[in-house]
Residue, then its C-alpha position, 0 to 999 in steps of 0.5 A: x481775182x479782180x485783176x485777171x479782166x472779171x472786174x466790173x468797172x467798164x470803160x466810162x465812155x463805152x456804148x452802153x454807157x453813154x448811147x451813140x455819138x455817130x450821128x447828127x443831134x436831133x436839133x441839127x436835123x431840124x434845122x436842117x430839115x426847116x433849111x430844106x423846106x424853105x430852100x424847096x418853096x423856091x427851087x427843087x421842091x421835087x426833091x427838098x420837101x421829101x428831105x425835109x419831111x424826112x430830116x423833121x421825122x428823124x429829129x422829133x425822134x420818130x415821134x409827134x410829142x417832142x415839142x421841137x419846133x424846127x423838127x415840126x416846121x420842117x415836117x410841116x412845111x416839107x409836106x407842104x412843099x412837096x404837095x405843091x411841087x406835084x401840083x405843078x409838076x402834073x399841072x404843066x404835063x397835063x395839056x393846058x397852060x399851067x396849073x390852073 
């Protein structure tokens, strides 16, 4: 009785077979995140630098042996961006002229 939909062939391209396809690869994320860490040296660093850690952390897969080097630029850099942007933002509320 195979054809009464107890056969054990499936769908080639059904979720167990082939993983999730809804979301960005992690090479996308890299780049992404590498983009928004270099865009955050130079304006909203506040906000890009945590996007960057974020999309960096995301594309080496939650990981730190991936060897992607975008994914590992961004997270990097992103964290740098996102210390020097609170340097600067405590540095001008405090009650000097600036950073230093």
């Amino acid at each position: 009785m195979a054809g009464f939909g107890n056969s054990s062939r499936r769908y080639p391209r059904s979720r167990g077979r082939t993983g999730s396809r809804s979301g960005p690869d992690s090479a996308t994320l890299g780049i992404i995140g590498a983009i928004c860490a270099v865009a955050g040296l130079f304006v909203l660093g506040i906000v890009l630098g945590p996007v960057a850690v974020v999309c960096g952390w995301l594309a080496m897969g939650r990981r730190w042996n991936s060897g992607s080097v975008p994914a590992l630029i961004a997270v990097v850099l992103g964290a740098i961006v996102t210390v020097l942007s609170l340097i600067m933002l405590f540095g001008a509320a405090s009650s000097g002229y600036g950073v230093f």
